[in-house]
N, C-alpha and C positions, 0 to 999 in steps of 0.2 A: 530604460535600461542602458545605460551610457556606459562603456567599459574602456580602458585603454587599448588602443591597438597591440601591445607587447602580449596581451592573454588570448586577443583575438583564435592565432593560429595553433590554440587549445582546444576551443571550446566548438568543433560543429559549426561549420565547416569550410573550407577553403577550398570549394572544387572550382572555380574559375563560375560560379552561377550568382557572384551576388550582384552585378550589373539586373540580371532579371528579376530579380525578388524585389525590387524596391516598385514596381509596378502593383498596382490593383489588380487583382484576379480572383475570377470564380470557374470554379470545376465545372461549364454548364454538362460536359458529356460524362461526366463521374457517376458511374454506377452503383460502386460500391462504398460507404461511408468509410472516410478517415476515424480510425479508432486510438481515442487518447485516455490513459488509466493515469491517474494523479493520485499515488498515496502519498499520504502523510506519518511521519512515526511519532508514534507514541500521542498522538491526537483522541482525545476522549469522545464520546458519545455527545456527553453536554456543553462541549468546547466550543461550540458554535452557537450564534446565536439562532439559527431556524430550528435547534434541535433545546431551545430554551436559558440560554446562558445570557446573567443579565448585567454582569458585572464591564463587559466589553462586548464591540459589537464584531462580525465577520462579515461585512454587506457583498463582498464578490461572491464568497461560496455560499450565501445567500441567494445570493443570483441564480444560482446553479439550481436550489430548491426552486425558485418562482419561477422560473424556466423551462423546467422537469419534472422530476419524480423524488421525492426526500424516501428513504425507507427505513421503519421507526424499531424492526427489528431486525437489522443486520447484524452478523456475527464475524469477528476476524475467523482467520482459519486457523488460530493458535493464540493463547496469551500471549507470546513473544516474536519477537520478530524474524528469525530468519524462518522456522518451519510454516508462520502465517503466507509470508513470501514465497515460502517452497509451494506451501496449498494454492495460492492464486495462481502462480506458474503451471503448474502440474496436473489441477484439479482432483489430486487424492486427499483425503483429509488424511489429518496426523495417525490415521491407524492403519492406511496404507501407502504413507508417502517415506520417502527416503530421506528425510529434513523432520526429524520430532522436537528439536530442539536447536538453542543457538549453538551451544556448543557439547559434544559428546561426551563420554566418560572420562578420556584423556585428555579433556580440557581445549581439543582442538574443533577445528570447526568442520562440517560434515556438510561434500561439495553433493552437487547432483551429480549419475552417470550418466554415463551416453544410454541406457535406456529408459532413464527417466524423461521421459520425453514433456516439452512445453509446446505453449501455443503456437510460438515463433516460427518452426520452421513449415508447421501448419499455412500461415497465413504466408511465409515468402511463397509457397504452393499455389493457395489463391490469386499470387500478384500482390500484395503488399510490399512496400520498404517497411523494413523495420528498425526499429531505435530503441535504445533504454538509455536511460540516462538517471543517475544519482545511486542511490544506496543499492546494493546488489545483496550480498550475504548467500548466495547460492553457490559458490563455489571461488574459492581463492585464487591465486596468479600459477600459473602451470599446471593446475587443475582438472577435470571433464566436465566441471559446474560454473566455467566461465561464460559470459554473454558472445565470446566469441567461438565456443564451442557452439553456441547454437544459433552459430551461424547471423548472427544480424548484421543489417547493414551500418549502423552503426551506434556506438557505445562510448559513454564519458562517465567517470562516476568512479565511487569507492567500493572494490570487492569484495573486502572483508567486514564485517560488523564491526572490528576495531577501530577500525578506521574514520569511522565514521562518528565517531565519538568528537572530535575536533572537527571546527567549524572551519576553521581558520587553516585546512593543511596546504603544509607547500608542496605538494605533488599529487598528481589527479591520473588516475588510469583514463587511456584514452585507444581506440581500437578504430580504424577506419580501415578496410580492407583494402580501399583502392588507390590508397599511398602507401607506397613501399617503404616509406621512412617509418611508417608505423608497422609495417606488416614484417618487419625487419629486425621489430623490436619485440622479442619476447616476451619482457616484463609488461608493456604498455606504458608506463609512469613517463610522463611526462612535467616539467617543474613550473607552478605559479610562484612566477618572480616575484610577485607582491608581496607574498608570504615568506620570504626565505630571511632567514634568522628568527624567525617567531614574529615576526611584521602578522598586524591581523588587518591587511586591507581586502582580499578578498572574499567576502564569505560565501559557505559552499550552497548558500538556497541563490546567490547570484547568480555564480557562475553555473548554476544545473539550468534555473531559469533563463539566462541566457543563451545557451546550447539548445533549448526546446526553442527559444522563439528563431534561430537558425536551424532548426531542424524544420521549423511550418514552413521557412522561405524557398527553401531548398529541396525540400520531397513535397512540398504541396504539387497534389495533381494538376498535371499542364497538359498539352496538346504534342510536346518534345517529348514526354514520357507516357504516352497513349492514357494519359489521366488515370495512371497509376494510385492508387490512394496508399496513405502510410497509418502506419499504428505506431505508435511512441506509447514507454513506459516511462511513467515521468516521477522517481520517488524521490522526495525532497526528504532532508535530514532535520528536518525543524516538526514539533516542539520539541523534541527531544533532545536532551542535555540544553534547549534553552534557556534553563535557570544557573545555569552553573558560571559562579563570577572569575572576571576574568576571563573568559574567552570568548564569553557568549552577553556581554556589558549592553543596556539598553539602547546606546548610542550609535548602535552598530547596525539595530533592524532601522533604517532606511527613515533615519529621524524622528520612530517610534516613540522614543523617551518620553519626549516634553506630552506627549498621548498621557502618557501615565505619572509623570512626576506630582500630581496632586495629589492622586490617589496615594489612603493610609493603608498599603499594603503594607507587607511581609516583603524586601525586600526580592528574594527568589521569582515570587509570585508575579510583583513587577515585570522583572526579565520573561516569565515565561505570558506575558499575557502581551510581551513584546516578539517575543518568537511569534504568535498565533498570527498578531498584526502582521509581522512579515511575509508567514507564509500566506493568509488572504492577498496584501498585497500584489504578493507574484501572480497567483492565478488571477487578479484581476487585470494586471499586465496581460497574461498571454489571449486572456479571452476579448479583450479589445485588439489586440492583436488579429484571431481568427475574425473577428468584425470585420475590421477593415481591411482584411484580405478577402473579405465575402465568401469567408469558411465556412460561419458556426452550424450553417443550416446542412453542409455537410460533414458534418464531424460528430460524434457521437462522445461524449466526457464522462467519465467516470472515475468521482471523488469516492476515498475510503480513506481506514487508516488501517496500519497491519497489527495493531493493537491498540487495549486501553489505556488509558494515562495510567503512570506509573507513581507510583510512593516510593521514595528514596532517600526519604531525610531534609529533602532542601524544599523540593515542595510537598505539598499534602493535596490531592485530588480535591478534597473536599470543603477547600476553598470558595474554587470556582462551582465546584458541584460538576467537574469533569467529568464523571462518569455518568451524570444525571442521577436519577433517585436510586439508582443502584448500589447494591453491596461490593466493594470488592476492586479491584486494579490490577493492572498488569499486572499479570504470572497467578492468575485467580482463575478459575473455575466457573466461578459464578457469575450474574448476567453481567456487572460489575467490570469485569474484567475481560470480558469476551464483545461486549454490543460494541460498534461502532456506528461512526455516521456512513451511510452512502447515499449520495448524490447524485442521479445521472438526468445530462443532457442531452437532447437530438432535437434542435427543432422542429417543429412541421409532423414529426412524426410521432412525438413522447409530450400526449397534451400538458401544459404546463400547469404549476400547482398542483400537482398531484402527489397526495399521501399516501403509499401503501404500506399494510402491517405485514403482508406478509414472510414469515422467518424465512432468510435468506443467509449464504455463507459464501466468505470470498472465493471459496474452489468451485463455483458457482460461475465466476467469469468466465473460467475456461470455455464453458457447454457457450455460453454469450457470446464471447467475443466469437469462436469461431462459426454461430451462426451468421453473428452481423458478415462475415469474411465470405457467404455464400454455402459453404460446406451443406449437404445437404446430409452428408454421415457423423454424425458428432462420435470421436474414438470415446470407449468408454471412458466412464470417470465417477466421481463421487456426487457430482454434481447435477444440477439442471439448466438448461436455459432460461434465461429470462427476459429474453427477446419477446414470447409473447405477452409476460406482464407487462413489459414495456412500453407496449404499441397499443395496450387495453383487447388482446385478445385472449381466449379462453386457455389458461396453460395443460400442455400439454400431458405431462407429466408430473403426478402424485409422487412427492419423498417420503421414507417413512421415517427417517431422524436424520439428528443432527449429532457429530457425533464429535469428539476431541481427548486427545491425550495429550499427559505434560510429563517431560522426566526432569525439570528443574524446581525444587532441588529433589524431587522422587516423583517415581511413577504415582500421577494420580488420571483417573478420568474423568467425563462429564457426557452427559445424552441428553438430549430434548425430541423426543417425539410428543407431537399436538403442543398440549399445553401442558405436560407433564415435564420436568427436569431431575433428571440425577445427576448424582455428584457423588463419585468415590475417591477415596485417600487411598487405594492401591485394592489389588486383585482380591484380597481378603479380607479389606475394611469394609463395612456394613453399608448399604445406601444411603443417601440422604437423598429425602426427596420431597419436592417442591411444586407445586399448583400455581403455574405463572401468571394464567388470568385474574387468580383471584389473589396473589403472592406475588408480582414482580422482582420484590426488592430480597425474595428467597430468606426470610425469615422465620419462617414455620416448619420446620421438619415434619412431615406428616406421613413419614414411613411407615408408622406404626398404623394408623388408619386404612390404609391402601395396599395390605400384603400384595393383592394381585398384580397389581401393578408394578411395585416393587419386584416380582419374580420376574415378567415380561423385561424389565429393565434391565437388570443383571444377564439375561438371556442376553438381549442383544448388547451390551459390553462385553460378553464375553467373545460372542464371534463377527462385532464390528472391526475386528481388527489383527492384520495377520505379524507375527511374528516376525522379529528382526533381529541381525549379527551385531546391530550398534547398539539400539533403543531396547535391550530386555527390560522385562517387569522387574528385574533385581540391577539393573546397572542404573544407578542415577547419576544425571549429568555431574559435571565438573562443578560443584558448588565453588568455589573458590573463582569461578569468572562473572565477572558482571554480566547482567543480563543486557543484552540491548536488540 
């Protein structure tokens, strides 16, 4: 990760501590694990190759599976991205969270308040530093849904979902509380010279990757900081908008191209199957990174993505078979558009190679993270822990569904309890319904077979979910904004 000095005093951090980061070091008195979340946007289920994709390989976040735990039925917490993000943050699913969509009825974007409460200030509680860095979409500049409304220790990255559409931008919010020169600056925005006139030299999975591998140097637990442990949210903006020419050019993911200039692709597909190369890539950077600072064994990793690949004209999911054997893409309903990959590592403690099936949801982190943080009260939420599937102990807690709401471009729903799925087109459209053991790919409507079931279902979409001033069952988003 070679960057020039001119970006340096951007990216995380310039507190007078890089003379000591460049030492080996290990936590030996670190109690409690360093917690690192790595999403990815717009990353399919079958994008990888441990989760079967055969066209290109992904051997870092491969690593991750043979190292860990691969989970074969995880679910985003939304088709789209900002209320998936709202769900990981918050732990309420979309039929109780404040984020049901990227953007609301007036076409603007919908921040979290001050009592929608996230993990964050939870764990500054426990003694963690905390960090986010890259794509945000919880709340805009002047906001109550900013990262520095809740409080982190520190923040790089783009806050709106528009923004993040360009790879290539010449300005990057950036939030450190304990420089006045930023604490001074309300907007945050700070300028990447490299980028100024539409120059595409710096791109944004660098420079996010770069700021996490100065964020290990600098909050890794030491002996100066009573082996403090940190959490970093790490969401990179790749593969999303990867294929799009011109800003996002094969030459750009880190010599990627010539990877792919033989292959008879579809030109898009090309670039996007150079995005995925880039973002394995990065993580395989930071994870030889935690190596050789004699982290990994204390650090706990958790790979996902905040939805499923998307169809948009340039590329076609089913291609690669991005979503795996499944129906359906970003902003879908179905298994298609909702499974993701997730990934998680902890040495020594999460025996490796380990495949679990079972269904799992990103609001689900919340209960997680803040058991790994110690908490022995988890606030409520939609979720569970899955610390002890993690550790191969008996889990605690039985769920009884899985639940989600979409208002783009209308209210529709979705439930999974056991092995049963519905899927409604709004409050008065009839169920569809689906037997996923024996149906995965939800091609069978078997509504008509299983009244009973069907009534239990309808029951709980009706009161899995309370009532909102933004997200009514009659207001549908802003069709007119791209989704991202």
């Amino acid at each position: 990760m070679n960057f020039p000095r001119s970006i340096c005093c951007l990216l995380l951090l310039q507190l007078g501590l890089s003379a000591s980061a460049a030492a080996p070091f290990w936590p030996t008195n670190q109690t409690l694990p360093n917690i690192l979340i790595i999403l990815a946007d717009d990353l399919g289920w079958g994008d990888l190759s441990c989760y079967g994709q055969k066209k290109f390989s992904t051997p870092n976040l491969d690593r991750l599976a043979t190292e860990g735990m691969r989970f074969t039925q995880a679910y985003a917490g939304a088709p789209g991205g900002a209320a998936s993000r709202g769900a990981l943050f918050t732990g309420k699913h979309t039929g109780h969270a404040r984020i049901r969509g990227n953007y609301g009825p007036d076409g603007h974007s919908v921040a979290l308040r001050a009592e929608d409460a996230t993990f964050l200030p939870l764990l500054k509680r426990a003694g963690y530093a905390t960090g986010v860095i890259g794509k945000w979409g919880l709340g805009g500049d002047g906001s109550s849904g900013t990262p520095a409304e809740q409080r982190v220790d520190q923040w790089l990255g783009l806050l709106d979902l528009r923004h993040a559409t360009n790879q290539f931008p010449a300005v990057v919010a950036r939030f450190d509380p304990k420089q006045a020169i930023f604490t001074n600056n309300p907007s945050y925005y700070q300028p990447i010279y490299e980028n100024q006139n539409g120059a595409q030299a710096r791109h944004t999975q660098d420079l996010f990757a770069y700021g996490a591998s100065n964020y290990f140097r600098i909050y890794r637990p030491a002996d100066w900081n009573r082996f403090r442990p940190f959490f970093l949210h790490l969401a990179f903006t790749l593969p999303n908008a990867g294929e799009e020419t011109g800003t996002n050019s094969p030459a750009r993911y880190l010599g990627m191209a010539s990877r792919f200039a033989a292959e008879k692709w579809p030109e898009p597909e090309r670039r996007k199957a150079a995005a995925i190369a880039h973002l394995d890539a990065s993580v395989g950077q930071l994870l030889r990174q935690l190596d050789e600072m004699r982290m990994a064994e204390h650090t706990a990793i958790f790979f996902t993505s905040d939805n499923a690949a998307q169809k948009d004209g340039l590329c076609d999911p089913v291609f690669f078979q991005s979503n795996g054997p499944f129906r359906g893409a970003k902003g879908d309903l179905t298994e298609g558009g909702l499974r993701v990959p997730l990934l998680v590592r902890w040495p020594g403690r999460i025996k490796s190679g380990t495949t679990n099936d079972q269904p799992v949801a990103s609001w689900d982190l919340f209960a997680t993270v803040i058991e790994l943080a110690g908490h022995t009260n988890t606030p409520p939420t939609d979720g569970i822990s899955l610390v002890p599937t993690l550790l191969g102990r008996p889990t605690k807690t039985e769920r009884d569904f899985l639940y989600w709401e979409t208002h783009e471009p209308k209210f529709r729903q979705a439930i999974r309890a056991g092995d049963w799925k519905g899927i409604r087109a709004g409050t008065n459209a009839p169920l569809e319904l689906f037997r996923l053991a024996r149906d995965p790919n939800e091609t069978r409507d078997v509504a008509t077979d299983y009244p009973a079931i069907v009534k239990i279902l309808e029951k709980l979409l009706n009161t899995a979910r309370t009532e909102s001033s933004v997200w009514g069952t009659d207001k549908p988003a802003n069709s007119g904004t791209p989704r991202r």
